[in-house]
C-alpha positions as CSV (number, residue, x, y, z in Angstrom):
1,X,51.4,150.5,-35.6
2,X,52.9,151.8,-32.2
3,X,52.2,154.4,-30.4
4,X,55.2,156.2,-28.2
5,X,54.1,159.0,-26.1
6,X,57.0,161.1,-24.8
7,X,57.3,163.5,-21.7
8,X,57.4,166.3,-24.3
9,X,54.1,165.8,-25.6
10,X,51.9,166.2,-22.9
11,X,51.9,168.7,-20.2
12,X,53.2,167.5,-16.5
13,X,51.4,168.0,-13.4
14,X,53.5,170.1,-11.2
15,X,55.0,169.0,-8.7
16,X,52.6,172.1,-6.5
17,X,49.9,170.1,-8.0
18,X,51.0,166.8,-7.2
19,X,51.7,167.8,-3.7
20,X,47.8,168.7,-3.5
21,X,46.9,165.5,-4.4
22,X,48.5,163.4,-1.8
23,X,47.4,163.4,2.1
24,X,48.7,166.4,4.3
25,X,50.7,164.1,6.3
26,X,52.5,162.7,3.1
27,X,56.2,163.1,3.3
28,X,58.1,162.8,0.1
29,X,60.8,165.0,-1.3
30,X,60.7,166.8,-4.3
31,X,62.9,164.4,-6.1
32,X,60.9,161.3,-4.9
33,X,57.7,163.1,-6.0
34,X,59.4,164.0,-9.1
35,X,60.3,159.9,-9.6
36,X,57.0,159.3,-8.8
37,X,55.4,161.2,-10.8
38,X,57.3,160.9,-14.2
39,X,56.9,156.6,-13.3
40,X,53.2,157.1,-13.3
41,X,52.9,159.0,-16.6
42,X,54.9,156.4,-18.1
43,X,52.8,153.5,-16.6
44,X,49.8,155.5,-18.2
45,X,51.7,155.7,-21.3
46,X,52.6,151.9,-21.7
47,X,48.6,151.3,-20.9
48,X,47.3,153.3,-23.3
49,X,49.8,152.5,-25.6
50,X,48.8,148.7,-25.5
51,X,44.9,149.9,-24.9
52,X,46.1,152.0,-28.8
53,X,47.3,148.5,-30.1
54,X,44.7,146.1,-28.7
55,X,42.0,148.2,-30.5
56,X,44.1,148.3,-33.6
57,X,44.1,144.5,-34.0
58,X,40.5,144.1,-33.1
59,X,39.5,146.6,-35.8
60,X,41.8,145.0,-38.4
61,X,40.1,141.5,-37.7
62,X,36.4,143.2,-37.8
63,X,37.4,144.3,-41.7
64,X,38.9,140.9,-42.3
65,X,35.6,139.2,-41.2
66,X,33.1,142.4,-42.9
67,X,35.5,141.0,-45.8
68,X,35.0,137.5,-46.1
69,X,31.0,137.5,-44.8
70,X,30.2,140.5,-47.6
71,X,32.1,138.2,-50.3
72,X,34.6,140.6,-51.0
73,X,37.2,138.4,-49.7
């Protein structure tokens, strides 16, 4: 099962927003900000995607093992 998360479904931080976040003396235009900011939601993306997956096969190897120690298996 895979997981894709796209810019549509989730609601961006504005770039107002993201200004507030960085130090006063930050100087970044809006298109570098903009960069910035998209390349961190997909980094969060690809992480929880794999964090998604990574539980996915844990859980299906806890049924497998429920499975063959209840003597279903």
């Amino acid at each position: 099962m895979t997981t894709t998360l796209h810019t549509a479904d989730v609601c961006l931080l504005s770039l107002e927003r993201c200004r507030a976040l960085l130090p006063a003396d930050c100087e970044i235009s809006d298109a570098e900000l903009e960069r910035l900011r998209d390349g961190l939601y997909a980094l969060a993306g690809a992480s929880l995607e794999g964090f998604l997956e990574q539980r996915l096969i844990v859980r299906q190897e806890e049924t497998i093992t429920l499975r063959f120690s209840d003597g279903k298996g």
